[in-house]
Structure formats: C-alpha cells, structure tokens
C-alpha positions as CSV (number, residue, x, y, z in Angstrom):
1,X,23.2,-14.4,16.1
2,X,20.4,-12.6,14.8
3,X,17.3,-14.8,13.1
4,X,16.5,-14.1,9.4
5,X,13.2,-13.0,9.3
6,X,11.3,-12.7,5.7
7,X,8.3,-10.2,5.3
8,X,4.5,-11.5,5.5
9,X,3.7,-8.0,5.6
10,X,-0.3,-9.4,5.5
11,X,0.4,-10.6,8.9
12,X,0.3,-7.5,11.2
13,X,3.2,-7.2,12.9
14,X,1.8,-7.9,17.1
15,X,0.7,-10.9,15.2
16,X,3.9,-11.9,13.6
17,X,5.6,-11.1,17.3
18,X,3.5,-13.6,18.7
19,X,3.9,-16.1,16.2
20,X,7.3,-16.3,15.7
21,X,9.0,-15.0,18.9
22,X,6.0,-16.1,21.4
23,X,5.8,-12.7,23.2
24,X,2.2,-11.9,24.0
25,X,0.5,-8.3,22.9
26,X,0.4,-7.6,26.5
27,X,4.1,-8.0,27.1
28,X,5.9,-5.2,29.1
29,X,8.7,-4.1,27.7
30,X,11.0,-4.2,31.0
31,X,10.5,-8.0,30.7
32,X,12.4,-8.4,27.4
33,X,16.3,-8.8,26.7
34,X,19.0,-7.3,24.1
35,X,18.2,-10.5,22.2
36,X,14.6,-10.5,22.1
37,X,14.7,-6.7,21.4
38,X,16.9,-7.1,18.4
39,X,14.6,-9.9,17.1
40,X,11.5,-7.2,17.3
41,X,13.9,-5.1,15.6
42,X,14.7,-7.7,12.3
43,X,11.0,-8.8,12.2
44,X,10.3,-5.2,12.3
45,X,12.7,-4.4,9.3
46,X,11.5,-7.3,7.6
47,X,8.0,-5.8,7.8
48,X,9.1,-1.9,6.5
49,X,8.8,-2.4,2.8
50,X,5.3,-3.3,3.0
51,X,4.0,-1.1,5.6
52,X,5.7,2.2,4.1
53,X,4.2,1.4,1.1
54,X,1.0,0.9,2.2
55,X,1.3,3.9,4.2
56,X,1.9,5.6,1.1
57,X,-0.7,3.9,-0.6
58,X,-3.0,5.9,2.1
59,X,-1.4,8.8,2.0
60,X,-2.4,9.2,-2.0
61,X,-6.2,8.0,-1.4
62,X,-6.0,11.4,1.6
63,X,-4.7,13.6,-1.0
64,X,-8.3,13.5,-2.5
65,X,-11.3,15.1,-1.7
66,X,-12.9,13.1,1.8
67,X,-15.8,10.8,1.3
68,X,-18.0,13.2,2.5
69,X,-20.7,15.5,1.3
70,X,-18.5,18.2,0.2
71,X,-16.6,15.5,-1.5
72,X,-19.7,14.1,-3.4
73,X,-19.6,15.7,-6.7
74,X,-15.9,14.5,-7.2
75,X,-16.4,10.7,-6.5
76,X,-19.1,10.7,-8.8
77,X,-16.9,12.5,-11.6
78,X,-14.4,10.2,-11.0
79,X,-16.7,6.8,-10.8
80,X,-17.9,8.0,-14.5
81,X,-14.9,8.7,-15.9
82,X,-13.2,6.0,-14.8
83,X,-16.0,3.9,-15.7
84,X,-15.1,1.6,-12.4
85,X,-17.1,1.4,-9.4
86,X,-13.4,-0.2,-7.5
87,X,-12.7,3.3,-6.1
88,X,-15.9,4.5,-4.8
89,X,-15.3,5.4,-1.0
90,X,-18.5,3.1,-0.1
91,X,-16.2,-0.1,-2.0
92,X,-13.1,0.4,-0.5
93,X,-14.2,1.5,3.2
94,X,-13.7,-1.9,4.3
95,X,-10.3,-2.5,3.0
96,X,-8.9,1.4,3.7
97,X,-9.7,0.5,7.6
98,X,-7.4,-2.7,7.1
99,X,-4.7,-0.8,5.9
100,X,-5.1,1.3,8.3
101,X,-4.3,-1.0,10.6
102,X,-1.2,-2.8,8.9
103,X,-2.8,-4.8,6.1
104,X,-2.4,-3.2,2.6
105,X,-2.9,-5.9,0.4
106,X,-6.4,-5.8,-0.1
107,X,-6.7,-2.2,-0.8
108,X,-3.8,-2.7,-3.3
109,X,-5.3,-5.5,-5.4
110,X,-8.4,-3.5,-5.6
111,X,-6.5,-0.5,-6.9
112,X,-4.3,-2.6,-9.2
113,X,-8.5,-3.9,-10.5
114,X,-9.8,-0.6,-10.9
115,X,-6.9,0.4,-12.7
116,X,-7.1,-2.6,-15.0
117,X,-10.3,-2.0,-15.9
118,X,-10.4,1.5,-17.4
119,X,-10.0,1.8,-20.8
120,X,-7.4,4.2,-22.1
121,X,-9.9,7.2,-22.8
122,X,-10.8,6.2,-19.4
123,X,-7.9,6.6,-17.9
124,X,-7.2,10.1,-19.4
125,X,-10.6,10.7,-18.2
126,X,-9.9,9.6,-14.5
127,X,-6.6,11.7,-14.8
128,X,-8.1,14.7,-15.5
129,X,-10.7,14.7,-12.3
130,X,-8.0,13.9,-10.0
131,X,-6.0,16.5,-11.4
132,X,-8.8,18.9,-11.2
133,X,-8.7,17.5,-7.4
134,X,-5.2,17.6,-6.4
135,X,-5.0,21.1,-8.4
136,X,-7.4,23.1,-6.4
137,X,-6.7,21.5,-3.0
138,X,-2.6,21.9,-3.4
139,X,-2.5,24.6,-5.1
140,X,-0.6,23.8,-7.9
141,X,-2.7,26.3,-11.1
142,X,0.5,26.3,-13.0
143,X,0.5,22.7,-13.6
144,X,-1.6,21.0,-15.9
145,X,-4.3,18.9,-14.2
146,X,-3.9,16.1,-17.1
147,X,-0.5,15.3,-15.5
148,X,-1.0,15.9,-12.6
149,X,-3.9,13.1,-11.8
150,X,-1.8,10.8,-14.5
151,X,1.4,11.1,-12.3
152,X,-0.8,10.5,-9.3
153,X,-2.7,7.2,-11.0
154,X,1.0,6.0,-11.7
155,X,2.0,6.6,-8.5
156,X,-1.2,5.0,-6.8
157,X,-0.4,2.0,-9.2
158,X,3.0,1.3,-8.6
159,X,2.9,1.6,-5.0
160,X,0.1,-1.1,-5.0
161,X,2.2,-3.3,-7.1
162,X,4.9,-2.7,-4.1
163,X,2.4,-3.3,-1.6
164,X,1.7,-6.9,-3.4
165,X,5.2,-7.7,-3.9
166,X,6.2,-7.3,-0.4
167,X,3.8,-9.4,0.6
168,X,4.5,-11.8,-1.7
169,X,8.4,-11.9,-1.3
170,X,9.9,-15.7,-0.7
171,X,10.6,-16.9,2.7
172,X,11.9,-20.3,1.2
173,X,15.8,-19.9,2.2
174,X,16.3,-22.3,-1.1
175,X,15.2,-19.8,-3.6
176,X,16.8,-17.4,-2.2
177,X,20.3,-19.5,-2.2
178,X,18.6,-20.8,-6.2
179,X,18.8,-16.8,-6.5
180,X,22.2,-16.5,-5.1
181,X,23.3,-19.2,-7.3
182,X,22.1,-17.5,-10.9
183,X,23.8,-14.1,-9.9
184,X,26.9,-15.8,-9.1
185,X,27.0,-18.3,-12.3
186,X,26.9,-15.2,-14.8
C-alpha cells in the first residue's frame, strides 16, 4: 500500500525524502526497491502543485527586462509607478535564489505585499510599464500594453496565492475526513 503523503512544498523535496522515508541525498539509486521508488514518486506528486507554481511564479519575473544595466531604466519605471520598493531586483534577489531552488513561498508573500500595497492608480500605473516591457520584448504591438502588464500582474498574483496555498494545505487526516464529512452531509 502506498503512504499518503500531504505537500510541505517549503520543505524541499531531498529534504522531505530524508525526513519522511530516511533515504540520504547521497543514496544510489540501484540501492532502492519498487516500494521505496513509488514512495519518491507520491511524495513527489504531493510536492507538484507548489513547485509548478512557483516555477511559474519565475517564469513571469524572466519575462521582464534582467536586473541588469540594460534593464535599469525599467525597474526604476516600475518602482515609481508602483510606488513599492517589494519588486526591486536588489529586494527580492535573496528570495528569487530560494525559489530557485524549490522554496517559493517567500517570493510569493512578497509579491502578494507589493501587490497589496499599490494603490489602484498605482496599479494601472505598474500595468502599463510592464506592458510597455512584455510588448517590446514579445512582440506583441497589436496589443494594448494596459492589458497586457494587467493580465500579467493578475497572473503574477494568483500564482503567488497558489504558491501560498500549497504550502499551506492540511496534512491533519481529521480535517480532511471533517471535509469529507461536510461534502457528504449536503
């Protein structure tokens, strides 16, 4: 029988591997049975939700211009229209590099901040240089650059919510039966 595993996607996954199954990082993988290998493969599964999201999460922040020279003027433009210093490549750096490496939920709290804390005109501000962005390095002239970089902020926001939320999912087998229980009663 295969174990249940639930998703502590801030846990990387070598470290969840180690925890819960007691195989080391250095493990070979000619040491390991059907059993074990269909364990990697729930805890694995279990772990999906929240890696592709922060994946995509990552994917979103490439789409922009690098943090590099070249890339100056348009973090500035954004940082004042925005009106929040959350995004600015020297603020997120740190948490980019976790994600990087498996652990999204930092990056995706400060997104869902930054995001918080633009007004409306702000907002429409921010849209607009990210549009301007995403316009001239995709290619896309015909499209407005208002809805573009609005349908990228969305995008950038939801999937940090997702990121959160598959991190925060319950691995108390009573709620879930407590949630089995409601759906069933109606």
């Amino acid at each position: 029988m295969l174990p249940e595993f639930r998703s502590h996607a801030s846990a990387p996954l070598t470290h969840q591997l180690e925890q819960r199954l007691g195989l080391p990082p250095q493990l070979e993988t000619g040491h390991l049975d059907m059993e074990r290998v269909a364990s990697i493969a729930v805890l694995a599964a279990a772990h999906s939700d929240g890696y592709a999201a922060t994946a995509h999460l990552l994917g979103l922040l490439a789409a922009l211009p690098a943090p590099t020279e070249a890339g100056e003027r348009f973090w500035s433009d954004l940082w004042r229209s925005s009106g929040t210093a959350y995004l600015l490549p020297t603020n997120i750096k740190d948490v980019v590099l976790r994600s990087l490496a498996g652990e999204g939920t930092g990056l995706a709290g400060q997104i869902l901040s930054a995001v918080d804390e633009m007004t409306p005109p702000q907002r429409v501000a921010a849209a607009e240089v990210i549009g301007q962005a995403l316009a001239e390095s995709d290619h896309l002239p015909d499209l407005k650059t208002q809805v573009i970089g609005e349908l990228w902020l969305r995008d950038l926001e939801l999937t940090a919510w997702r990121v959160l939320h598959a991190d925060h999912k319950s691995p108390d087998p009573a709620g879930r039966n407590a949630f089995i229980e409601a759906w069933t009663s109606i």
